[in-house]
N, C-alpha and C positions, 0 to 999 in steps of 0.2 A: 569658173568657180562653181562648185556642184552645190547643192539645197544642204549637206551635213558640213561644207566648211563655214568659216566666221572670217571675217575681215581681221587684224589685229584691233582696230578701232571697236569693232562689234565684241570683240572675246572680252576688250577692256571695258565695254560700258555691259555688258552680263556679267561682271567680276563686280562692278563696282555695285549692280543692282542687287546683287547676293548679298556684297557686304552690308548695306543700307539695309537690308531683311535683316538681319543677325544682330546689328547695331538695335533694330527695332522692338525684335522678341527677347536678348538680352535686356533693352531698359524698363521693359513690360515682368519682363521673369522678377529683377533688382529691385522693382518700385510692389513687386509681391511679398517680397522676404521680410519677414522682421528678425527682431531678436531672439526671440522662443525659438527661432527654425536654428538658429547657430549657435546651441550649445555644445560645450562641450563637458568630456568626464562626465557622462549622465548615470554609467554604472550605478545601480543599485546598491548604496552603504551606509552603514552611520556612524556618530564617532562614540568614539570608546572611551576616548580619556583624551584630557585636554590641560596644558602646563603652559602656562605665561600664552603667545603667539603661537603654539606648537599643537597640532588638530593630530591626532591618533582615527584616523578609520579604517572598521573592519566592512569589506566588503561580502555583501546577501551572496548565498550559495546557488549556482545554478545547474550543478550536476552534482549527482553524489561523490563522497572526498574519497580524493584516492591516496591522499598522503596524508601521513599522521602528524605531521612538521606542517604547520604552517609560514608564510613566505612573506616578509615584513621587505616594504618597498622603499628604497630611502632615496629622492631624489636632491638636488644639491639646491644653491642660493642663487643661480645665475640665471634659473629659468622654473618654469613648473612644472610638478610631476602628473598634472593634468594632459602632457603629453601623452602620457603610457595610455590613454584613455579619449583620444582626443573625438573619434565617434563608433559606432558600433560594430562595424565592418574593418575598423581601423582600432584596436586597442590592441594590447598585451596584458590588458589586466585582466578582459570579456577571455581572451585569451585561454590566460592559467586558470579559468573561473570557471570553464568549460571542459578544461580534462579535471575537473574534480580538485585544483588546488585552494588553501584558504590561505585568502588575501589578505593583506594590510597595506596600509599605504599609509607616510609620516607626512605630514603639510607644513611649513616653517612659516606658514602666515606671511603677512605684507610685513617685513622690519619699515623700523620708520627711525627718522634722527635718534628717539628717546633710546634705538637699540646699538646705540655708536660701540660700546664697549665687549656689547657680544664676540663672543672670539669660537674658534675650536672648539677651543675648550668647553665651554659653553654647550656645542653641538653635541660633541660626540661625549664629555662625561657626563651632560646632565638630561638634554631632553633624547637624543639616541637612547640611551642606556636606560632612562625610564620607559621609555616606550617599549624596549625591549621584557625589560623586567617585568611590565604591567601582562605583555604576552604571555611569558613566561609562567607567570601564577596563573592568568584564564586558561592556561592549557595544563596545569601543575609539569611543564617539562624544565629539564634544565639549561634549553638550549635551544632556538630556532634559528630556520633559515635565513639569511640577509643577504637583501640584494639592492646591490648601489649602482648607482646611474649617475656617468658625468662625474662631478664635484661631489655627488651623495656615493660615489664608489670609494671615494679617498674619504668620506667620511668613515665609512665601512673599512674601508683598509688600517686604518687608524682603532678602528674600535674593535677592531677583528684581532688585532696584534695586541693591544692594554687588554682585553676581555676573550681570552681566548676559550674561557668553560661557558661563555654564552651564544656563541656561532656554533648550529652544527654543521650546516654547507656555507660557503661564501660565495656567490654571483656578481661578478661585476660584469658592467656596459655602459661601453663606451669611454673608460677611466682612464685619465693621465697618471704615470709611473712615475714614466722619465722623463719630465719635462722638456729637455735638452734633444731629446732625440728625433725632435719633427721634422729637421732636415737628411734625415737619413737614408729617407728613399729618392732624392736632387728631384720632387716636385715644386717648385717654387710657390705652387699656389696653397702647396699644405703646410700647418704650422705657423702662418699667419699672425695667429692671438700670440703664439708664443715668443716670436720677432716684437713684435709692438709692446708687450710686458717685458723682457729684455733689454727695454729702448727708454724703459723708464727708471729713474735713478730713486732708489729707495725714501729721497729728501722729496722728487715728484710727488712717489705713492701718496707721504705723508701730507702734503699740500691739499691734493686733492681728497682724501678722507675727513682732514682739518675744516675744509671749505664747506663738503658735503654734508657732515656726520655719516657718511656711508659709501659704498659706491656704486655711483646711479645705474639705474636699471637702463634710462636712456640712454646713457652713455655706451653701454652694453650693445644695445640696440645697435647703435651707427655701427659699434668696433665690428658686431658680427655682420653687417650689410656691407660696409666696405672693403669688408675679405672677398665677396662677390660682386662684384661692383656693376660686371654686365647683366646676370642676372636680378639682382636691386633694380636697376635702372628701366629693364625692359618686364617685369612681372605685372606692372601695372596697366602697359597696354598689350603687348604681346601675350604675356602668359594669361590675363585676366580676360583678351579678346576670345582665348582659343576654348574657353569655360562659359562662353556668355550665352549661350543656348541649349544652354545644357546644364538643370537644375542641378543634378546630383555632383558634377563636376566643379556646377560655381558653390555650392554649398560648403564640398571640400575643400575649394580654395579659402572661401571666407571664415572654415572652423581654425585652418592654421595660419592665418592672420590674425584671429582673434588673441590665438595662442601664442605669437612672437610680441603683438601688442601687450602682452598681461607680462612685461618683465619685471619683477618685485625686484628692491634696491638691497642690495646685499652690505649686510652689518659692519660697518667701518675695520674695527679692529678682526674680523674675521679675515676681510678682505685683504687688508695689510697682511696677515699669513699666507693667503693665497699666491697675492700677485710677489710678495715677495722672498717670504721663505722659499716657496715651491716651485713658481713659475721663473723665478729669479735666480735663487741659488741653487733650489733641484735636490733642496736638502731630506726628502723622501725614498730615492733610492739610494743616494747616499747613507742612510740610515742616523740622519743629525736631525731628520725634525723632532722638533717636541712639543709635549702638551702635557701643562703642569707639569713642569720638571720632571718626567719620563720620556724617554727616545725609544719615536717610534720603530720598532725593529723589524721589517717586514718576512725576518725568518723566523720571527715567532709564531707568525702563521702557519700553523701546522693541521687544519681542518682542510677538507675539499676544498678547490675552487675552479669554478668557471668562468676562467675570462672571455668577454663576447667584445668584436669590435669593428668596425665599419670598412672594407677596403679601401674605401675610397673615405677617407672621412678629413675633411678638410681644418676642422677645428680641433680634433684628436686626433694627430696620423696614427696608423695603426701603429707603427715602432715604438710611437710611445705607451702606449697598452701593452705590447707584447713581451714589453722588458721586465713585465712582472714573473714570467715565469725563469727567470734564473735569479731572483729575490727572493719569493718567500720560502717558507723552510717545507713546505707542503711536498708530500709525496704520489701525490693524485690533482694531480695539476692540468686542464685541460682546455681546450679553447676553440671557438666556435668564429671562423671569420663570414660574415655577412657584406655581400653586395651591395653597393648604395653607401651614403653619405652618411655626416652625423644623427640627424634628425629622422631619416628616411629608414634607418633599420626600426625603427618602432613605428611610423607610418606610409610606407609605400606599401602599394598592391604585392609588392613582390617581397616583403616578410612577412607577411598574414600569415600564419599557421606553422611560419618555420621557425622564429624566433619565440613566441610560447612552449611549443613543441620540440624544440632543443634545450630549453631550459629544463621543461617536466620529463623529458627522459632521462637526462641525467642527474634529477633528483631522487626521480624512482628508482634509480639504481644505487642509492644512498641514504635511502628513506629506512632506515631502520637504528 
């Protein structure tokens, strides 16, 4: 055996002395961090206007504007729109803020029991559309941008089609159409949420909204952790080990935990819409949902739109986003598919600059 090999017993006790290093300067890095180090959404903003639980912010300019449409962000109930933003290197709001877009972003506050009777309704005729309106007069226009994310894209699809002289471009990402359509590409691990809300008999929904006044954030929690079960199971030592010496690594890990952790409980009687008009009966592209006795028509959509949506997206398949373009009645209809998962097109390395910069191109080509 020459002086450059290792016995296997010697490679495995230098294997083992490395890991005890790592284990050591990770608990040293852990026991440095506090809570100031892991914020998230620090973006520069303030709010503008504020209705019941519902925070309006306009976000501070950091290049000169290059559009004369400003760009209202509506994210949904099931999660926060503090993702779009989650740190500085990682947002889409730093993002659009940077090719000269002006920002807004809607916040729907923590609901609590006392918000059990909130519905749709609720969302899209009264604090949507005021926020919209309130824009509307700060800029005297008759119409702005909207762009919905998730469950705030079907908020926008919805308010886009009752309010069509107040959208001038429509942006969606990452938005369920057709709910039915997640098995369409025979992934079996995609569509998932949609198996499991199909498995629930509309007298279930009603038990569990009954019990809760709402429906639980934690509950959410488990349903999206147990669609990846090997990942859940191994992030906390595997993927948490592979970060532990490396501040800006574990930093990122611990801003989007903070972020799955902060899941607000979504409005009972909203939610009974959700899981069961739409996720259950699909009454959306069918063109039977309603709010306040009007059906929604999704060919009344007749402004721009861009739909963006994940290839690989395991909570959204992409078929079900993409069935929006033989629905609406739009004749500039276009669509932007993104690498990476649900969560990952607004923060992996690998959309920084493509997912802002797909959106502002094609609004500057609309911007008049």
């Amino acid at each position: 055996m020459t002086a450059l090999q290792k016995s296997p017993a010697a490679a495995a006790l230098a294997e083992f002395s490395d890991f005890n290093l790592k284990m050591a300067r990770g608990q040293k890095l852990l026991g440095r961090i506090k809570d100031e180090h892991v914020q998230i959404a620090t973006a520069d903003k303030e709010v503008v206007f504020r209705e019941d639980k519902t925070t309006l912010y306009r976000y501070k300019p950091t290049a000169k504007r290059t559009l004369g449409i400003p760009v209202l962000v509506a994210y949904g109930q099931v999660g926060r729109y503090t993702m779009t933003d989650l740190q500085e290197d990682r947002s889409m709001l730093r993002s659009l803020l940077a090719l000269g877009v002006d920002v807004y972003a809607v916040d729907w506050g923590s609901p609590t029991r006392s918000d059990r009777w909130l519905s749709f309704e609720d969302y899209v005729d009264v604090y949507l559309n005021d926020c919209i309106e309130f824009i509307c007069r700060e800029h005297q226009l008759p119409a702005i941008n909207l762009l919905g994310i998730c469950e705030g894209g079907v908020f926008s699809l919805c308010y886009a089609a009752l309010y069509p002289d107040r959208v001038k471009n429509l942006i969606l990402t990452i938005t369920p159409v057709d709910f039915h359509q997640d098995q369409a590409e025979g992934r079996i691990n995609h569509g998932l949420i949609n198996l499991w809300t199909r498995g629930l008999s509309a007298e279930d929904i009603d038990r569990l909204i009954e019990a809760n006044g709402n429906l639980p954030g934690e509950l959410m929690s488990h349903v999206f952790s147990q669609m990846t079960p090997g990942a859940t199971l191994s992030k906390y030592n595997v993927g948490l080990l592979d970060t532990f010496d490396d501040e800006k690594k574990l930093l990122n890990f611990l801003r989007m935990e903070k972020w799955l952790a902060d899941r607000p409980h979504h409005p009972g009687e909203a939610a009974k819409q959700l899981l069961v008009n739409l996720y259950n009966n699909n009454e959306l592209i069918r063109g039977e949902f309603e709010l306040g006795g009007r059906k929604v028509d999704l060919a009344d959509i007749r402004v721009p739109v861009l739909n963006v949506f994940a290839k690989d997206d395991h909570i959204i398949p992409p078929k079900t986003t993409q069935a929006l373009r033989g629905a609406v009645g739009s004749q500039d209809y276009s669509e932007i598919g993104l690498d990476g998962g649900h969560v990952g097109v607004f923060v992996s390395g690998k959309s920084q600059g493509v997912l802002g910069k797909g959106i502002f191109d094609w609004l500057k080509k609309r911007d008049r």
